[in-house]
VOGU-3710 file (C-alpha; in Angstrom, 3 decimals, decimal comma):
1> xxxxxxxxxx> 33,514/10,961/-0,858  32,904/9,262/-4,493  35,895/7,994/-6,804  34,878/11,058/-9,205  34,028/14,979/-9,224  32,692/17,149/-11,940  33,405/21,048/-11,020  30,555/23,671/-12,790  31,812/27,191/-13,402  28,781/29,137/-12,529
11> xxxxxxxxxx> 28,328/31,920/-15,230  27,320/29,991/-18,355  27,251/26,096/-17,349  25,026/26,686/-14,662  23,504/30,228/-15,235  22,913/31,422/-18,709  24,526/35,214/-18,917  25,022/35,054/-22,812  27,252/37,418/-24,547  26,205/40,024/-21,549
21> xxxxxxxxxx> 29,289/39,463/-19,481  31,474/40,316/-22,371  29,270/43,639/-22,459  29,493/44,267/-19,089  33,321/43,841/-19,183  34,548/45,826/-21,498  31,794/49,036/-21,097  32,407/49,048/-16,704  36,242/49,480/-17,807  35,640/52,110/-20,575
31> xxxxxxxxxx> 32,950/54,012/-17,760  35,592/53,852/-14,826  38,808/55,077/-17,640  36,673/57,707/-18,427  35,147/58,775/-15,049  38,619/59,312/-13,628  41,800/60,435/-14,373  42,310/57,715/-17,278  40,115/59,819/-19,364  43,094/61,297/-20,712
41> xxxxxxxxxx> 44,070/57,464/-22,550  40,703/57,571/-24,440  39,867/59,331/-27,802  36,175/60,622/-27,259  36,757/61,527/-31,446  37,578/58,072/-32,072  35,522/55,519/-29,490  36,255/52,528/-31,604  39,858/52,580/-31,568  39,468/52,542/-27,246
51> xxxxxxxxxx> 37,290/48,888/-27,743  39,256/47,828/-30,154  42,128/48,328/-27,621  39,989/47,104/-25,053  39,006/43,920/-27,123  42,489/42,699/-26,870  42,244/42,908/-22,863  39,114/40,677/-23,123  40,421/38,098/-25,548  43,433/37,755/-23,492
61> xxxxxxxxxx> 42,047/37,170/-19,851  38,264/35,762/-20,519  37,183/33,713/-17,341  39,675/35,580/-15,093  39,243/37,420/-11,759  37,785/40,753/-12,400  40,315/42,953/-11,679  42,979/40,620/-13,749  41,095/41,064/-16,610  40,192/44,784/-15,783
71> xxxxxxxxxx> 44,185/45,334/-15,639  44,861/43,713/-18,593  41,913/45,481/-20,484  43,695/49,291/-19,040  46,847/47,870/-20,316  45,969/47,615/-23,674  44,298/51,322/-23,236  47,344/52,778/-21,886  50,142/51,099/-23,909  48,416/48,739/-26,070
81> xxxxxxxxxx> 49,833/45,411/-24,211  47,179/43,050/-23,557  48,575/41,582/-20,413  47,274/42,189/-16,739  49,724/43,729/-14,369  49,786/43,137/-10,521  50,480/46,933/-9,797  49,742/50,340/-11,781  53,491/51,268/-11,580  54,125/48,097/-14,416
91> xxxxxxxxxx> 52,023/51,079/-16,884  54,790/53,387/-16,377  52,218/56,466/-16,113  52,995/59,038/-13,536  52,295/58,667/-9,811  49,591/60,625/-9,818  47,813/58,217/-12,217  48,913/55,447/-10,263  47,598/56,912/-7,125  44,365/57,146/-9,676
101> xxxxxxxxxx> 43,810/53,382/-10,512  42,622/52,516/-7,073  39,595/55,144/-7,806  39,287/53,331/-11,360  39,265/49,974/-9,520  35,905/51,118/-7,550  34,111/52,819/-10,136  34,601/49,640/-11,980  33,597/47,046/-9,348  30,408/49,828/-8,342
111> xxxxxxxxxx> 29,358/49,808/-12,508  30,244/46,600/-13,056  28,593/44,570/-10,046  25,252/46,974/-10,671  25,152/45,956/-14,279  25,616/42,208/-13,556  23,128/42,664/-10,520  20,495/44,332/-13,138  21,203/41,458/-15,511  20,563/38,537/-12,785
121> xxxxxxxxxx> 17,465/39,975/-11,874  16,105/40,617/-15,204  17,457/37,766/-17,901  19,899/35,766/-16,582  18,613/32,115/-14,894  19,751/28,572/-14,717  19,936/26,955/-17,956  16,773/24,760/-18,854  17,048/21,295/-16,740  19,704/21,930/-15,059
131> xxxxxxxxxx> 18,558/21,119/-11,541  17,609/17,867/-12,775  20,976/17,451/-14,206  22,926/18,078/-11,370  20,404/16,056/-9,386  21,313/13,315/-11,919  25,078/13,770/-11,910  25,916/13,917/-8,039  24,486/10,013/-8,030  27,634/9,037/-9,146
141> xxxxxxxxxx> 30,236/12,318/-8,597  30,608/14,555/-6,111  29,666/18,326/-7,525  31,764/21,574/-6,780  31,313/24,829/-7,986  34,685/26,842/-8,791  33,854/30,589/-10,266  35,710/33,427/-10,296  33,277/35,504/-8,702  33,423/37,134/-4,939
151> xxxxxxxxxx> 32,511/34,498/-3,001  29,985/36,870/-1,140  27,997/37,636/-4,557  28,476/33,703/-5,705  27,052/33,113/-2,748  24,089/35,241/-2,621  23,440/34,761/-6,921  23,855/30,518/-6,030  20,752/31,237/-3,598  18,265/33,378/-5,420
161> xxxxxxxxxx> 18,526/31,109/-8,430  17,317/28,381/-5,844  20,277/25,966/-6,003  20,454/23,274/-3,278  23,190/23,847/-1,754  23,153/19,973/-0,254  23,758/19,059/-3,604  27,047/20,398/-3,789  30,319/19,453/-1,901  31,710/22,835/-1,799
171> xxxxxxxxxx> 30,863/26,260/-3,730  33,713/27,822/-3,915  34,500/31,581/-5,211  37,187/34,367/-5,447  38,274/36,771/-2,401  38,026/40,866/-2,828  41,544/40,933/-4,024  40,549/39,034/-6,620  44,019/36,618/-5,918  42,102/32,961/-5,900
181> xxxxxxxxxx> 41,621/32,119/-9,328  39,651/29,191/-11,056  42,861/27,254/-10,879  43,672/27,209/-7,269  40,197/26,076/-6,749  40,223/23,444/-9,199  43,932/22,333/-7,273  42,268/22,247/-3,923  39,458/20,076/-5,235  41,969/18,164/-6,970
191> xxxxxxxxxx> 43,837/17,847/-3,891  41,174/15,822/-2,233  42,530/12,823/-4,454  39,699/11,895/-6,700  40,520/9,301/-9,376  39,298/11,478/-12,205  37,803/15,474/-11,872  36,421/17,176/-14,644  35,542/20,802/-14,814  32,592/22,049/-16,737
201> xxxxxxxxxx> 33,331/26,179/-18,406  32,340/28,269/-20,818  35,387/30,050/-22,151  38,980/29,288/-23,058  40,290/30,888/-19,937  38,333/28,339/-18,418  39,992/25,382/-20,598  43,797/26,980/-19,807  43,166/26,612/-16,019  41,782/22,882/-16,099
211> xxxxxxxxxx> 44,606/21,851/-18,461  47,200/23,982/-16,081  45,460/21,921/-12,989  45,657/18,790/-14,855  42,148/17,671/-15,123  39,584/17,198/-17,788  37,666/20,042/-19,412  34,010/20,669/-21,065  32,803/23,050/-22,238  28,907/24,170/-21,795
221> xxxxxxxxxx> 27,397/27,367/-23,760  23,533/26,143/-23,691  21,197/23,396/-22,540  21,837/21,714/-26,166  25,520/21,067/-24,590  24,295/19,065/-21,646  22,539/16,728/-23,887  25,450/15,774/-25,929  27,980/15,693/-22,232  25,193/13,341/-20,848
231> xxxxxxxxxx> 25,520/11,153/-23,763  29,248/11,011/-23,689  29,651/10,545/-20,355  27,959/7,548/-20,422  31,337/6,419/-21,522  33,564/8,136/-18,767  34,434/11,739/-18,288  35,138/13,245/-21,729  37,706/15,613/-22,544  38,097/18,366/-25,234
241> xxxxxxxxxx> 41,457/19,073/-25,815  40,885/22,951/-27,829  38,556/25,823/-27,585  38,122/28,781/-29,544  37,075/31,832/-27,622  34,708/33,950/-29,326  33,437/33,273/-32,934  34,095/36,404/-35,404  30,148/37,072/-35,170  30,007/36,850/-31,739
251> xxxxxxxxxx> 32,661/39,777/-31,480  30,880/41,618/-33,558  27,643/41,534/-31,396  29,487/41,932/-28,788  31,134/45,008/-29,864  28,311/46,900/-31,675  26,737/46,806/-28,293  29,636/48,286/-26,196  30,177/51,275/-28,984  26,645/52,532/-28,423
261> xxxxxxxxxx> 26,792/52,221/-24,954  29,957/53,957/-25,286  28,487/56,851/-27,339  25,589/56,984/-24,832  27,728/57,456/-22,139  29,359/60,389/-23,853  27,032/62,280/-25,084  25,535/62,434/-21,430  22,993/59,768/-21,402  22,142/58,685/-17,919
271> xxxxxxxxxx> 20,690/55,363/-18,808  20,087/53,271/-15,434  21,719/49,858/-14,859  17,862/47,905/-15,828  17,987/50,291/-19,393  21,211/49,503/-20,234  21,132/45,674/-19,558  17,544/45,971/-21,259  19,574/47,636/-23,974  21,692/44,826/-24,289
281> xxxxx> 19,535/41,951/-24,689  16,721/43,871/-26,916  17,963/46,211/-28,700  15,835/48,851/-26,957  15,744/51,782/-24,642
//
């Protein structure tokens, strides 16, 4: 065990997903609210008032546990409060509805997984030098890997982008229940009493639960940001101190995607998980 550890988030410091995430987030929730009962929350007249409902969901809970931020995204649809809830009785619908959000729960994990699956296998790969990085880094720390994805599909995405798992002192993911979150990872590894731990994110979500934990925080968008933390850390483990989310322009990609995927969706297009992701990082169908 070394005196140090750095901990990688693995969408977007180690594999490069973009703005597609975001995508995926927000359009899975608006498919699964309007492929059950929850149809009856959404204005098919008026689709962008349901994202910009939605939006606040996202803004709230980015870098959480799927179905955190999924309940926090339906709780903005249903009443407009961007805060996740731990049970569908919190939304004060009926019980038939609540009965309901189990079904909205799987067709969102089903869309949502596919279009994430489509994504990986299409765009999404390690950021450039990487694998040299890391090989560089776990001279001197020992390397963990703390994501908020299942551990079954961290597992299988950390092998087919060819990751040595040797490398690493533990890869560590979220259960099905989606109830082990970035920051009882980052505890654990904390835990093991290193001297100094700093975890590498994309998001502010990210920043909140390595400040909560106690440890240092980075953040990495792009291979650019790996130059300037290899520089810095020549000096010790750096630490930024506050992080904006999403830039106004990014939202606005972001959303001007989801709204035609939205309108797609109802008009009756049955666009398959490669078209849409496709969709999203071209432009084209």
């Amino acid at each position: 065990m070394k005196e140090k550890a750095i901990v990688f988030d693995f969408d977007g410091p180690l594999i490069g997903s973009g703005q597609d995430k975001a995508v995926h987030i927000l359009f899975s929730a608006f498919v699964a609210c309007w492929d059950t009962g929850f149809r009856v929350f959404l204005h098919p007249e008026n689709l962008e008032l349901d994202l910009e409902k939605m939006v606040k969901g996202l803004i709230n809970y980015p870098g959480a546990p799927r179905f955190q931020q999924l309940s926090a995204i339906i709780s903005c649809i249903v009443r407009d409060i961007p805060q996740a809830i731990k049970d569908p009785s919190e939304l004060k619908i009926d019980e038939n509805l609540q009965k309901e959000y189990q079904k909205l729960k799987e067709r969102y994990n089903q869309f949502y997984s596919s279009l994430n699956d489509a994504a990986a296998k299409l765009y999404w790969k390690p950021l450039d030098g990487i694998k040299e990085i890391i090989e560089e880094l776990v001279k001197d720390y020992d390397l963990y890997v703390a994501s908020g994805i299942i551990q079954e599909i961290l597992e299988k995405d950390f092998n087919h982008h060819g990751f040595d798992r040797k490398i690493f002192s533990g890869i560590f993911g979220s259960n099905p229940a989606g109830d082990i979150d970035k920051a009882k990872i980052l505890e654990k590894i904390k835990n093991k009493g290193y001297k100094d731990v700093l975890f590498i994110g994309d998001s502010k979500k990210d920043f909140e639960y390595a400040k909560a934990t106690g440890i240092k925080f980075y953040r990495i968008k792009t291979a650019t940001d790996y130059k300037k933390l290899m520089n810095e850390i020549k000096n010790g483990l750096p630490n930024q101190n506050e992080i904006c989310e999403f830039t106004e322009e990014e939202l606005e990609t972001i959303k001007s995607k989801v709204i035609s995927l939205m309108k797609f969706y109802v008009q009756g297009k049955n666009l398959s998980f490669e078209e849409i992701t496709t969709f999203i990082n071209t432009g084209k169908l």
